[in-house]
TITI-179902 format. One line per field, with one value per residue: residue in three letters; x, z, y of N, C-alpha, C, CB in turn; residue number from 0. Coordinates in steps of 0.05 Angstrom, whole numbers, plus 5000, padded with zeros to 4 digits. Glycine has a CB too. Example, Ala and Ser with C-alpha at 12.3 -4.5 7.8 and 13.67 -1.06 7.14 Angstrom:
// residues 2
vexti	(ALA|SER);
nX	(5264|5257);
nZ	(5156|5142);
nY	(4886|4955);
caX	(5246|5273);
caZ	(5156|5143);
caY	(4910|4979);
cX	(5264|5258);
cZ	(5156|5157);
cY	(4934|5001);
cbX	(5226|5282);
cbZ	(5181|5114);
cbY	(4911|4988);
selo	(0|1);
END
This chain:
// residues 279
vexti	(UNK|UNK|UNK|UNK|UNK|UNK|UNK|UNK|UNK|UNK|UNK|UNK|UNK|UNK|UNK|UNK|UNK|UNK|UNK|UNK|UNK|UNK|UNK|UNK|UNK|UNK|UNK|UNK|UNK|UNK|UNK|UNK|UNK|UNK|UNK|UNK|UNK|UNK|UNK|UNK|UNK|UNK|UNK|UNK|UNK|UNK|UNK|UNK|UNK|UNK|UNK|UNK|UNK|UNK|UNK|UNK|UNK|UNK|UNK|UNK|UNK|UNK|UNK|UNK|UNK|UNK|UNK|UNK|UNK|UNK|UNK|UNK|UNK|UNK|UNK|UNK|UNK|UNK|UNK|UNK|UNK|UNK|UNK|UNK|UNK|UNK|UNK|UNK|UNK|UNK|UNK|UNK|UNK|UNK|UNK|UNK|UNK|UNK|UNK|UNK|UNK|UNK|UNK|UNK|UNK|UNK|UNK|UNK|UNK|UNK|UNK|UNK|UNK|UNK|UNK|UNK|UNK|UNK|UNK|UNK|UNK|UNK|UNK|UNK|UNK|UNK|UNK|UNK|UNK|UNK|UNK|UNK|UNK|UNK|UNK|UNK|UNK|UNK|UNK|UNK|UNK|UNK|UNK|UNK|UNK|UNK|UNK|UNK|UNK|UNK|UNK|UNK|UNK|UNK|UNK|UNK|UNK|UNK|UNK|UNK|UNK|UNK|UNK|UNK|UNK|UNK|UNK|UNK|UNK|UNK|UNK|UNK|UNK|UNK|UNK|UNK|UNK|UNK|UNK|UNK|UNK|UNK|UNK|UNK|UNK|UNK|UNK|UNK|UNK|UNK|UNK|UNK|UNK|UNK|UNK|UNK|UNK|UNK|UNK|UNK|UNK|UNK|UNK|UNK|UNK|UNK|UNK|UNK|UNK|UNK|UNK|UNK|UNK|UNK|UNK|UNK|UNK|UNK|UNK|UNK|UNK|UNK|UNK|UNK|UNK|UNK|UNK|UNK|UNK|UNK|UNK|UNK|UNK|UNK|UNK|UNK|UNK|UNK|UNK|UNK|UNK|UNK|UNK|UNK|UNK|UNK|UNK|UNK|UNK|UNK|UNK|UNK|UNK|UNK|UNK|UNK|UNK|UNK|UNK|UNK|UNK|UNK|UNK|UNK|UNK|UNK|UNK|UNK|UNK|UNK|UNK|UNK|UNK|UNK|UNK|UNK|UNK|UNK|UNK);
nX	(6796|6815|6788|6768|6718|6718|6711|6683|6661|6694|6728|6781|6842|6878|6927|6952|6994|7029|7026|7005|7027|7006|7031|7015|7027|7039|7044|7087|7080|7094|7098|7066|7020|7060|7110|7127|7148|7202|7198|7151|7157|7211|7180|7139|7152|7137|7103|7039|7031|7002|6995|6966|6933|6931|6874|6862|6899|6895|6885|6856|6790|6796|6775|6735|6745|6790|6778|6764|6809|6850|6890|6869|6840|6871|6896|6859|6842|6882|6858|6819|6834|6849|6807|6765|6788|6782|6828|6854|6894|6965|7031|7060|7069|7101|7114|7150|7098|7060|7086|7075|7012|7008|7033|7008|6960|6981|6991|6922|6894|6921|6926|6911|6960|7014|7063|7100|7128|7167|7186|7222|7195|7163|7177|7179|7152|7189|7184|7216|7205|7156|7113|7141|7133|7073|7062|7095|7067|7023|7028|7056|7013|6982|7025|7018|6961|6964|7011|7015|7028|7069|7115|7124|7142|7187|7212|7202|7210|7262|7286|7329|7333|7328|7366|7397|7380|7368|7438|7454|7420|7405|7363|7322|7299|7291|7246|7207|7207|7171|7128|7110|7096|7049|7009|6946|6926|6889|6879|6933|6934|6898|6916|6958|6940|6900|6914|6969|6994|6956|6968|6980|7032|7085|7109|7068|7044|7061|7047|7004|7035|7075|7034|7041|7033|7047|7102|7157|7192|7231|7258|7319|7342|7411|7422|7372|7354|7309|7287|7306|7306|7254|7247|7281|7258|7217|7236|7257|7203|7167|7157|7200|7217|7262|7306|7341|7382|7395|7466|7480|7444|7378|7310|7274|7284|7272|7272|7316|7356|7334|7354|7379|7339|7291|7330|7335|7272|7249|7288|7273|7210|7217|7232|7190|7146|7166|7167|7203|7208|7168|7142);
nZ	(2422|2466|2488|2523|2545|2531|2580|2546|2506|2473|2448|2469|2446|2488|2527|2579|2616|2660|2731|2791|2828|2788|2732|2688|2615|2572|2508|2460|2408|2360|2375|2390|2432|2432|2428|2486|2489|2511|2563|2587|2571|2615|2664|2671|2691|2752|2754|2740|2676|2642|2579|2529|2462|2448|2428|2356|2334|2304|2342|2366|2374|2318|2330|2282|2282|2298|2340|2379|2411|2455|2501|2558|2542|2532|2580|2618|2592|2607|2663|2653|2629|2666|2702|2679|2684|2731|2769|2827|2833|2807|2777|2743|2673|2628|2559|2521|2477|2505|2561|2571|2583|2622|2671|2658|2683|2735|2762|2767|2784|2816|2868|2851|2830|2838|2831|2781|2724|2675|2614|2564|2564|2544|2499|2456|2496|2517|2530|2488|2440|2438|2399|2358|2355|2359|2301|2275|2291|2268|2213|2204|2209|2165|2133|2137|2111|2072|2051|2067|2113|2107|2075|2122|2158|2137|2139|2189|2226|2223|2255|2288|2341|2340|2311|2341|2361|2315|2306|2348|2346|2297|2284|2311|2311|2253|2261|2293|2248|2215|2247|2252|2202|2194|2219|2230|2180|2189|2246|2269|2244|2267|2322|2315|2305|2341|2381|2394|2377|2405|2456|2526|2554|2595|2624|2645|2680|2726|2771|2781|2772|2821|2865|2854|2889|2884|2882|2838|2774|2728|2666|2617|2560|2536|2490|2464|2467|2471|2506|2554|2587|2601|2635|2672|2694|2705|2753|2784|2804|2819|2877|2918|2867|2824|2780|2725|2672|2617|2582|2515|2486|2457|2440|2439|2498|2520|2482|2462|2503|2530|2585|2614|2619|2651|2693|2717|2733|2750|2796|2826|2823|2875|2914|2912|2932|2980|3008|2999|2965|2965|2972);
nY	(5778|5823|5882|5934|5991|6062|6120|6152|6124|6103|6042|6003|5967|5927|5890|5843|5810|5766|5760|5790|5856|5913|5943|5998|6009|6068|6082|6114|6167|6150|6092|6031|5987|5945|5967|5959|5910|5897|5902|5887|5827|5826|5853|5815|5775|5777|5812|5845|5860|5906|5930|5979|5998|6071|6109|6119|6085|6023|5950|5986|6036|6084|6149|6194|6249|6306|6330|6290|6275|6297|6329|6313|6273|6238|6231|6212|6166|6137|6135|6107|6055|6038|6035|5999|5952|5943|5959|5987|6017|6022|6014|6056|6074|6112|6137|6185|6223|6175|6194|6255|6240|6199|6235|6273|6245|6234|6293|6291|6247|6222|6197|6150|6128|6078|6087|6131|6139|6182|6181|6200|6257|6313|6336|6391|6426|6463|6538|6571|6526|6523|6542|6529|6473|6458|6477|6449|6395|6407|6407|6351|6329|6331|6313|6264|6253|6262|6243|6181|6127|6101|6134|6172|6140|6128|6181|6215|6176|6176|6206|6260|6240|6198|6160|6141|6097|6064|6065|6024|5977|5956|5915|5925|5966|5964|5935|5973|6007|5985|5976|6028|6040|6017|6039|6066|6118|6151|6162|6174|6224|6246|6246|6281|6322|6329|6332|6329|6377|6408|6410|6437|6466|6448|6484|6518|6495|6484|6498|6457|6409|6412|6393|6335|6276|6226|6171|6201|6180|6203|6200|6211|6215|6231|6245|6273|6324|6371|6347|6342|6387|6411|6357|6371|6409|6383|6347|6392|6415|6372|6360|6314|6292|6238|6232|6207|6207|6184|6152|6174|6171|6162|6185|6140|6103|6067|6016|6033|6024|5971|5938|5972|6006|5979|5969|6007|6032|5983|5982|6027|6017|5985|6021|6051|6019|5999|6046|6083|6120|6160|6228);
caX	(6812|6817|6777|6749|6706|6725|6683|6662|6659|6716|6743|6819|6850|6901|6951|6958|7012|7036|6998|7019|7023|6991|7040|7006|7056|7028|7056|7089|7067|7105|7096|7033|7028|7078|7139|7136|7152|7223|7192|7132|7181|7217|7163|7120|7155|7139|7083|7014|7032|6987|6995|6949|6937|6916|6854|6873|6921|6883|6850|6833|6781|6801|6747|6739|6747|6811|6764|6758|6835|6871|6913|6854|6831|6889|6899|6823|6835|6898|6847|6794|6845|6845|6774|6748|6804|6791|6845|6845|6930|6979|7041|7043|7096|7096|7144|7131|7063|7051|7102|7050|6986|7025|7051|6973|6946|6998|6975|6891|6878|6952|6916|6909|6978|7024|7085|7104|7148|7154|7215|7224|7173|7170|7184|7165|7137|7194|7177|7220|7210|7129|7097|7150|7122|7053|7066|7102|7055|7000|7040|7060|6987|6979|7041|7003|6947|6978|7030|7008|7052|7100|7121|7126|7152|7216|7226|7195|7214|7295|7299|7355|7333|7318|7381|7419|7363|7381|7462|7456|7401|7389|7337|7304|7301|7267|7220|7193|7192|7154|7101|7099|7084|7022|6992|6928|6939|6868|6881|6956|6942|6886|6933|6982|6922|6873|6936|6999|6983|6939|6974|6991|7058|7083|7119|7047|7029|7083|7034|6988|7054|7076|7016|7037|7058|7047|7127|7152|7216|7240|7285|7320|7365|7433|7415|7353|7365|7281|7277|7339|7307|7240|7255|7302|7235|7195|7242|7254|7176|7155|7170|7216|7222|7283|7315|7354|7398|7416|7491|7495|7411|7361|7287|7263|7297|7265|7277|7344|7371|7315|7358|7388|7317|7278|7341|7327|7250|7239|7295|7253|7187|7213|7241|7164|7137|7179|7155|7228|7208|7152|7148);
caZ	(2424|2484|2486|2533|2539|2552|2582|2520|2488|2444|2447|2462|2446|2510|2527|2590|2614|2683|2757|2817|2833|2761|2710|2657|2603|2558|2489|2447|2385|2333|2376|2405|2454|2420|2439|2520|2488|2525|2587|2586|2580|2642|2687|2671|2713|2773|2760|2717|2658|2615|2553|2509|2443|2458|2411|2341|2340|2311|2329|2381|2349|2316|2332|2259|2283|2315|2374|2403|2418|2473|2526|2579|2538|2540|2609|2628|2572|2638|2681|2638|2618|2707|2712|2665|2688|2763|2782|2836|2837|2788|2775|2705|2654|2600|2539|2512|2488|2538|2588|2584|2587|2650|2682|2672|2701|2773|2764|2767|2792|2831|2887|2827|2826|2855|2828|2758|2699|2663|2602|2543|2565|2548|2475|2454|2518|2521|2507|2463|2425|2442|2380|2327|2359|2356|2272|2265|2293|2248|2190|2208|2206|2137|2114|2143|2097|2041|2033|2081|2143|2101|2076|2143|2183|2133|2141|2221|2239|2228|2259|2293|2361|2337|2297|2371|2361|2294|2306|2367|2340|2267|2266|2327|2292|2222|2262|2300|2226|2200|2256|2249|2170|2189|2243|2207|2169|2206|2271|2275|2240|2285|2344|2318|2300|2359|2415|2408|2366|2425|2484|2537|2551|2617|2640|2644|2697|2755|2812|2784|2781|2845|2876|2851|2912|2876|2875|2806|2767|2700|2650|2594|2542|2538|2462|2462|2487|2472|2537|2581|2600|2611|2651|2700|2717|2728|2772|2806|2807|2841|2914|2912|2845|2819|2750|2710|2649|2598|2558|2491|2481|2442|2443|2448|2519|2533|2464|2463|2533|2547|2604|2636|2631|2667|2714|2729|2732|2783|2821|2826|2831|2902|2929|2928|2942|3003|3016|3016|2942|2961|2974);
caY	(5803|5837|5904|5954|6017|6091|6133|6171|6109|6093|6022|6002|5944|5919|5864|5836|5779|5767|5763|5817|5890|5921|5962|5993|6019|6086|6079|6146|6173|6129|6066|6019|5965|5931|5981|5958|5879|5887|5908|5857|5808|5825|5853|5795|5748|5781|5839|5839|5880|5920|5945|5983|6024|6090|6110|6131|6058|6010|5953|6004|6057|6109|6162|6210|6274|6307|6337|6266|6272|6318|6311|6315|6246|6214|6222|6204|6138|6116|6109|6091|6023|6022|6027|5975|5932|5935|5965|6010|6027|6017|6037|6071|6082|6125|6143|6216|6219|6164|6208|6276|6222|6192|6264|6287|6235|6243|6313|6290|6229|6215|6180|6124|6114|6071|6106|6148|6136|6191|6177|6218|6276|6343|6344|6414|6441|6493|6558|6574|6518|6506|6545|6507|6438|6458|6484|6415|6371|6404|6393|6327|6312|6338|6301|6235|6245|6263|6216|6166|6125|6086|6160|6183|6121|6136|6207|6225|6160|6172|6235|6267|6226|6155|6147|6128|6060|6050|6051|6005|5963|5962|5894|5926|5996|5966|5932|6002|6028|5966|5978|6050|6042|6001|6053|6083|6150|6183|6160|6184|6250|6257|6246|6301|6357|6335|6324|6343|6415|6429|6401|6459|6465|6440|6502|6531|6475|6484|6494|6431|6390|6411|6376|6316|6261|6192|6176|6200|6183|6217|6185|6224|6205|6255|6260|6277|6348|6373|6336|6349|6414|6396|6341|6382|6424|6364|6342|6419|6423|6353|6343|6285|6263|6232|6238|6197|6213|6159|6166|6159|6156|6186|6186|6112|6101|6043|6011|6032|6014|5963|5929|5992|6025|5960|5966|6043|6024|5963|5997|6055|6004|5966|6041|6055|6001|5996|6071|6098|6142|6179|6248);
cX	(6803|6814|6766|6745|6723|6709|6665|6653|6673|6725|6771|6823|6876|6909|6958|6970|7023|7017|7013|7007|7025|7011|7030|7031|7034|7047|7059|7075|7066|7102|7067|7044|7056|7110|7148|7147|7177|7211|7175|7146|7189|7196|7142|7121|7150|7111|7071|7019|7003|6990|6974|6945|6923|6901|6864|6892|6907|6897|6838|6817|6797|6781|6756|6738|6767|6804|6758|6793|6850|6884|6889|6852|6850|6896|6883|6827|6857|6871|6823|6807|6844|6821|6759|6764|6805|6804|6848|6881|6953|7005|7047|7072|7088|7120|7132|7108|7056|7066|7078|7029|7010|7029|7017|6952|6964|6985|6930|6883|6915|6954|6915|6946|6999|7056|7079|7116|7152|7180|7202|7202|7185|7176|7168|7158|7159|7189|7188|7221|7172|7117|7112|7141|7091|7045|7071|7084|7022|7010|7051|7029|6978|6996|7030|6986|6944|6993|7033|7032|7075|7118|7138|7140|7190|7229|7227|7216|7244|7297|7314|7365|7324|7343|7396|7400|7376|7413|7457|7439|7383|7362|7315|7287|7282|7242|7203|7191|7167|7127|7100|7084|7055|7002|6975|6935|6917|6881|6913|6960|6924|6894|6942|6962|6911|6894|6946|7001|6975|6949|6992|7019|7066|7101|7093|7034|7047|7066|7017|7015|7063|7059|7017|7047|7056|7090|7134|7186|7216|7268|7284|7345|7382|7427|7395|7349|7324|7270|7288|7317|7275|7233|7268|7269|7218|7212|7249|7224|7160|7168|7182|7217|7248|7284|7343|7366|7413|7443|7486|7465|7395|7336|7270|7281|7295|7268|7308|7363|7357|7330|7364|7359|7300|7295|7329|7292|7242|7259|7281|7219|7191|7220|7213|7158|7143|7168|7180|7223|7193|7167|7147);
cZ	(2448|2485|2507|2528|2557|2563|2568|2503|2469|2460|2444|2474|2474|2511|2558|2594|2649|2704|2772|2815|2796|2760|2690|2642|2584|2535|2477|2424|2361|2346|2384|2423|2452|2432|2464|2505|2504|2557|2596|2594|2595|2658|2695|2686|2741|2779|2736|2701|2639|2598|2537|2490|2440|2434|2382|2324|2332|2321|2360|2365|2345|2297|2302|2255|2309|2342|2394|2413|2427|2492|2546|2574|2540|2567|2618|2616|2606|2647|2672|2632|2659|2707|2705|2672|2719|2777|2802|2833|2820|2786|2739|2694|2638|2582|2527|2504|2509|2570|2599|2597|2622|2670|2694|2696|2727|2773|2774|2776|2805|2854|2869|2819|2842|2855|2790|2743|2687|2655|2577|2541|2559|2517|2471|2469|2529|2519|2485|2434|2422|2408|2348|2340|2340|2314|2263|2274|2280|2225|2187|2193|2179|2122|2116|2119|2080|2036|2042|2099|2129|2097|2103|2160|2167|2127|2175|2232|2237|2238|2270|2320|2368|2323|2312|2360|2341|2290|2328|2354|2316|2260|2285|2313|2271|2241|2278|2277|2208|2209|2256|2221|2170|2217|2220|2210|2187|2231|2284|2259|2254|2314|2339|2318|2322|2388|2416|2394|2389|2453|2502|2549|2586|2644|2649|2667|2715|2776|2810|2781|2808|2871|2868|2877|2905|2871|2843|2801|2738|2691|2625|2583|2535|2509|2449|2475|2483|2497|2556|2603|2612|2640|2678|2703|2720|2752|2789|2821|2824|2857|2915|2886|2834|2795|2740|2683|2641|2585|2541|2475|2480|2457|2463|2460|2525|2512|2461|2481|2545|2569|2626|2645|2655|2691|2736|2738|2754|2791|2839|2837|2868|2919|2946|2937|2968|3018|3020|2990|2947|2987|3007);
cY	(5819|5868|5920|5973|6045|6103|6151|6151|6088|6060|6021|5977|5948|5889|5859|5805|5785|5766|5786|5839|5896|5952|5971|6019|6041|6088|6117|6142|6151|6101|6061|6000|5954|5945|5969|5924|5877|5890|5884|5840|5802|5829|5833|5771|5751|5808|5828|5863|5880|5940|5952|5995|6051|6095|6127|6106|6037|5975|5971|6030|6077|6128|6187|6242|6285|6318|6318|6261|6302|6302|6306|6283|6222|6208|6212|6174|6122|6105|6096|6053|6013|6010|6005|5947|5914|5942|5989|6020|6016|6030|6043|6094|6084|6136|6162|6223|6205|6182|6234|6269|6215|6209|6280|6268|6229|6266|6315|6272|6209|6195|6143|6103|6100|6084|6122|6144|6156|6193|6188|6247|6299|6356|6372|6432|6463|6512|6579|6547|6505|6515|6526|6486|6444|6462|6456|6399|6373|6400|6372|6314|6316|6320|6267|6235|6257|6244|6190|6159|6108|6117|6173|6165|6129|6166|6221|6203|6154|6201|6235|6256|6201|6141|6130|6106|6044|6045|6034|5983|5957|5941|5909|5962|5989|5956|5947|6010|6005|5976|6002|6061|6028|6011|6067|6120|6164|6185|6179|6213|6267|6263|6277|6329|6356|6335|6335|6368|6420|6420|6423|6457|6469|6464|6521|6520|6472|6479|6463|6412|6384|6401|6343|6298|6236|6191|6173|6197|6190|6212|6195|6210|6226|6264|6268|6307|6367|6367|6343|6373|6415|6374|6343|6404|6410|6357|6364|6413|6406|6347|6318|6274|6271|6234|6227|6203|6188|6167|6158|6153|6179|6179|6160|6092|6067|6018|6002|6023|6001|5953|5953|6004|6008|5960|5985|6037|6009|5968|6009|6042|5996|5994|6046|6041|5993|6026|6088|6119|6158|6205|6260);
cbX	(6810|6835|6763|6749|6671|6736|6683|6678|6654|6755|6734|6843|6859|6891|6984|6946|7048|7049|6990|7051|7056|6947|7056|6961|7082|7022|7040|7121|7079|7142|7117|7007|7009|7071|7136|7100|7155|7252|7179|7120|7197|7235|7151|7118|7183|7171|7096|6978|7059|6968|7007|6938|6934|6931|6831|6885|6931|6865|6827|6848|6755|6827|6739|6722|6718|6832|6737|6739|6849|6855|6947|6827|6819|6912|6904|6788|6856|6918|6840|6787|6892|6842|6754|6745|6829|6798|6860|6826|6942|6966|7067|6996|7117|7079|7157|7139|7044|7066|7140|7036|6977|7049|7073|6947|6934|7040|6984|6878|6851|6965|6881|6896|6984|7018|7119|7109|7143|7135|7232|7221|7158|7199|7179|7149|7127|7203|7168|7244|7238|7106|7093|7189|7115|7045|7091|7129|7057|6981|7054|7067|6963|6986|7076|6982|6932|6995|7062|6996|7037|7100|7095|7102|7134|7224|7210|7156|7198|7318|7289|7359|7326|7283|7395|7417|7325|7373|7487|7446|7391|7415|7338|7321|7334|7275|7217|7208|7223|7160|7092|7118|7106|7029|7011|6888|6939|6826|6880|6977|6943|6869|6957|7010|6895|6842|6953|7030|6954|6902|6990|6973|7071|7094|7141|7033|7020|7100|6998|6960|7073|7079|6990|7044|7053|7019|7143|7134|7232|7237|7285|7321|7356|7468|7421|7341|7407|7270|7279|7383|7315|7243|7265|7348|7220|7182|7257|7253|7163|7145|7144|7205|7197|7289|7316|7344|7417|7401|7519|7517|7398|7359|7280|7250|7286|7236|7267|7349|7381|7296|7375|7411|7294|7274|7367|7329|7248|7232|7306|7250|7183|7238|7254|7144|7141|7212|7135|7267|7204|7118|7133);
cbZ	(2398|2492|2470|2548|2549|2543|2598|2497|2480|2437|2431|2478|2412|2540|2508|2597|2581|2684|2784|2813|2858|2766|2701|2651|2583|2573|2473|2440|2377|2321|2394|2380|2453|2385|2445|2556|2458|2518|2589|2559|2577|2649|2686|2650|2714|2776|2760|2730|2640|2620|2538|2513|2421|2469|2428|2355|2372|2291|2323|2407|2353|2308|2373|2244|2284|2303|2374|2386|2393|2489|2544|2579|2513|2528|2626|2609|2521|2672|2711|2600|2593|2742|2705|2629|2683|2768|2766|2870|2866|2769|2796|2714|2648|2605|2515|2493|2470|2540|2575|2566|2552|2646|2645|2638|2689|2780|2734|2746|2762|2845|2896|2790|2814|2854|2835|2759|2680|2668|2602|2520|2590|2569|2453|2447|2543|2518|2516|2469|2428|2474|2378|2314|2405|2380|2265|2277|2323|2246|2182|2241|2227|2131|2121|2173|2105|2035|2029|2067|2179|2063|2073|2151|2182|2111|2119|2234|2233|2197|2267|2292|2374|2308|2282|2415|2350|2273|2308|2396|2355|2239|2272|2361|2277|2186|2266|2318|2198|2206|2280|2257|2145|2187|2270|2217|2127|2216|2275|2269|2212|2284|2344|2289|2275|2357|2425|2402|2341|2424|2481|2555|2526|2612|2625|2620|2685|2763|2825|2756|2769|2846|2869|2828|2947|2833|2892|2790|2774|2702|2646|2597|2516|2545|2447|2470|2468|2455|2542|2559|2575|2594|2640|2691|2712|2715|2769|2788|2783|2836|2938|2927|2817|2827|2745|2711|2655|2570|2558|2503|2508|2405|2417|2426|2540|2544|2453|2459|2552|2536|2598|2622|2605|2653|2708|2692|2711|2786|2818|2784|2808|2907|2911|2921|2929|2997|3043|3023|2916|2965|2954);
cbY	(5820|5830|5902|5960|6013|6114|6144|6195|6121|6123|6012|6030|5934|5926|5871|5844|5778|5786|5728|5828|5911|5925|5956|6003|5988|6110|6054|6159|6197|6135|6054|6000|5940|5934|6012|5960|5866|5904|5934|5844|5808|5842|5874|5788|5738|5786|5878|5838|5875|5927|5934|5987|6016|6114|6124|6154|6052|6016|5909|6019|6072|6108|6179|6200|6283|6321|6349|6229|6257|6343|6334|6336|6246|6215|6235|6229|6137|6138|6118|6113|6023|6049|6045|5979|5947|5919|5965|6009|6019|6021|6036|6105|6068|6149|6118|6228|6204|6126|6226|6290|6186|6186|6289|6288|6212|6249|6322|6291|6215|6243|6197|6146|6123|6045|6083|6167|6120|6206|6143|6199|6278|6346|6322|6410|6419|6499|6569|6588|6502|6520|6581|6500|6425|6479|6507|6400|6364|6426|6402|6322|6320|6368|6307|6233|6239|6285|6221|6149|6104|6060|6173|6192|6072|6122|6228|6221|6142|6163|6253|6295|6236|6144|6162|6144|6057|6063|6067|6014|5969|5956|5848|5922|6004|5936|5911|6024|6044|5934|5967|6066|6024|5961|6077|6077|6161|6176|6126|6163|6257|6244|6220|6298|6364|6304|6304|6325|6424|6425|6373|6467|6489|6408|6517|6531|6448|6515|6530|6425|6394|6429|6388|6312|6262|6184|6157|6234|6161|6247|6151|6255|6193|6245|6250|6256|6374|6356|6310|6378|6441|6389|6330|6404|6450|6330|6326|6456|6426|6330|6333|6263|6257|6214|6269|6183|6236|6148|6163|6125|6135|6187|6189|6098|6121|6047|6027|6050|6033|5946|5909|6019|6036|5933|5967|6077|6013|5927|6013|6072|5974|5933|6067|6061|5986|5991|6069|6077|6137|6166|6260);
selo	(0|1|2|3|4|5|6|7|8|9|10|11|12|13|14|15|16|17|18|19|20|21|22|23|24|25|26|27|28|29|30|31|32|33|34|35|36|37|38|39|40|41|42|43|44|45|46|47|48|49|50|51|52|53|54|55|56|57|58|59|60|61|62|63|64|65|66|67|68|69|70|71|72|73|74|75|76|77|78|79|80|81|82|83|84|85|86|87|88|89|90|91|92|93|94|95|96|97|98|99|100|101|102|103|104|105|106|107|108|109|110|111|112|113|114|115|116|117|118|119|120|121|122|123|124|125|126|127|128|129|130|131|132|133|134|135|136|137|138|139|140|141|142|143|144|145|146|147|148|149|150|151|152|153|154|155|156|157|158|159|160|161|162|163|164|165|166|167|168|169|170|171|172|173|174|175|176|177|178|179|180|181|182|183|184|185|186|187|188|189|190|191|192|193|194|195|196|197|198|199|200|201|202|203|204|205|206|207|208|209|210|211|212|213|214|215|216|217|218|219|220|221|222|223|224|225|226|227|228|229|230|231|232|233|234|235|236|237|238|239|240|241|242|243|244|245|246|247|248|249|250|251|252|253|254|255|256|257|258|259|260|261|262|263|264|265|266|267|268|269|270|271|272|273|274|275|276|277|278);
END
C-alpha cells in the first residue's frame, strides 16, 4: 500500500497511474482518492496522476483530535504529497475542500505550481452566509458521531447540490453514497470541527490571493449558487484567472460532467503549459 509522511507526521495513503508532467488531484469533503477515477482515467494516458486521501480518510491516518486539522494543514499536506513524492511542480486540482486546500496552497507556496484548478470552491466563505457554514459544519460533526456516516451519507449526501449527480447519473450517484458511508465517523467529524468550522473565509484574503501568479482556473456549477459568487471574486481578485460556469450542474462538477470538466481542464493544462495562461 502506498503511503507517505507529512511533516507533522501523519500518514496518507495515495494512488498514482500514468508517467509525464505530475497532476495531483485534492479530493472534497464527502469524497477520497477515489472521486478523480474519471479523471485518472483520462489524464493517465498522457500525465502522471496522483491521487490521495487527505488525513482523517482512512487508510490514511486519522489523527484523534480536531486540532490536527485546519486549512493551514491541508494546504502544507499538497505539498507535503509533492515533497515526499519528488516533485518539484505540479499542476494541482482540487474540488471544494480540495478547491480551498488548492487556492491556499497558489496563495503560499505558488512557485510549486504548475497551474491551479480550483472547482466547486468557496462554499460558505460569503459573508453573509460564513457564520451559518461554520454552525453547520459543527453540527454536521456532531451528527457524524452520533448517528454515524451511513446516517449522514443519506441525508448530507442528497443535498440540494448533489441531486444534479443523482438525476444524470443514478449508478454513479449510489456509488459516491456507498463510499461516503464507509469514510470513518472520527476522521470526517474531525474534518468538519478541526477544518471547515475554522476555515477563514476567503473574502478576508483578497490581498494574499491577489499575489497569486501560478496560472489559475475556476470551475462552477450554475446550480450550485454557494459558489457562483465566490468564484466571481477569485476570478476579480487573481491577475489572469479564468472562470468557467457549468449549465445544468451542481456541486460534484467533476463527477457530474466528467468529460466536459477534463475538456475545460487539459484545455486549460496545454494554455499553460504553452505559457499563453499565466498571469
Amino acid at each position: 500500500m502506498p503511503i507517505l509522511t507529512t511533516d507533522d507526521g501523519v500518514k496518507l495513503y495515495y494512488e498514482q497511474t500514468g508517467s509525464g508532467t505530475p497532476i495531483l488531484f485534492v479530493h472534497e469533503f464527502a469524497g477520497d482518492c477515489r472521486s478523480w477515477e474519471p479523471q485518472v482515467r483520462h489524464f493517465s494516458r498522457r500525465y502522471r496522476c496522483i491521487a490521495y486521501n487527505a488525513r482523517g480518510y482512512p487508510p490514511s491516518d486519522v489523527p484523534p483530535s480536531p486540532d490536527s486539522y485546519s486549512q493551514q494543514r491541508e494546504r502544507d499536506d499538497v505539498r507535503s504529497v509533492l515533497d515526499a513524492l519528488k516533485i518539484e511542480r505540479a499542476h494541482v486540482v482540487g474540488l471544494s475542500m480540495g478547491a480551498f486546500a488548492t487556492l491556499h496552497f497558489g496563495m503560499h507556496y505558488g512557485y510549486r505550481a504548475l497551474s491551479l484548478t480550483v472547482a466547486g470552491g468557496g462554499y460558505g466563505a460569503h459573508p453573509a452566509q460564513y457564520a451559518h457554514f461554520q454552525a453547520d459544519a459543527k453540527a454536521n460533526g456532531k451528527t457524524i458521531l452520533d448517528k454515524g456516516m451511513a446516517h449522514f451519507a443519506s441525508t448530507y449526501g442528497v443535498g440540494a447540490t448533489r441531486v444534479q449527480f443523482q438525476n444524470k447519473d443514478p449508478r454513479g450517484f449510489a456509488e459516491f453514497q456507498r463510499q461516503l458511508a464507509e469514510h470513518s465517523p472520527r476522521g470526517s467529524a474531525n474534518t468538519m470541527l478541526g477544518y471547515q468550522a475554522r476555515r477563514p473565509s476567503l473574502y478576508d484574503l483578497t490581498a494574499e490571493m491577489a499575489g497569486i501568479r501560478a496560472p489559475l482556473l475556476v470551475i462552477a456549477g450554475d446550480e450550485d449558487p454557494s459558489t457562483i459568487e465566490p468564484s466571481l471574486l477569485i476570478k476579480r481578485t487573481v491577475p489572469g484567472a479564468a472562470l468557467a460556469v457549468v449549465p445544468r450542474t451542481g456541486h460534484m462538477i467533476n463527477l457530474e460532467e466528467p468529460a466536459l470538466f477534463n475538456r475545460l481542464v487539459e484545455d486549460f493544462f496545454h494554455q499553460a503549459e504553452l505559457g499563453r495562461a499565466f498571469n
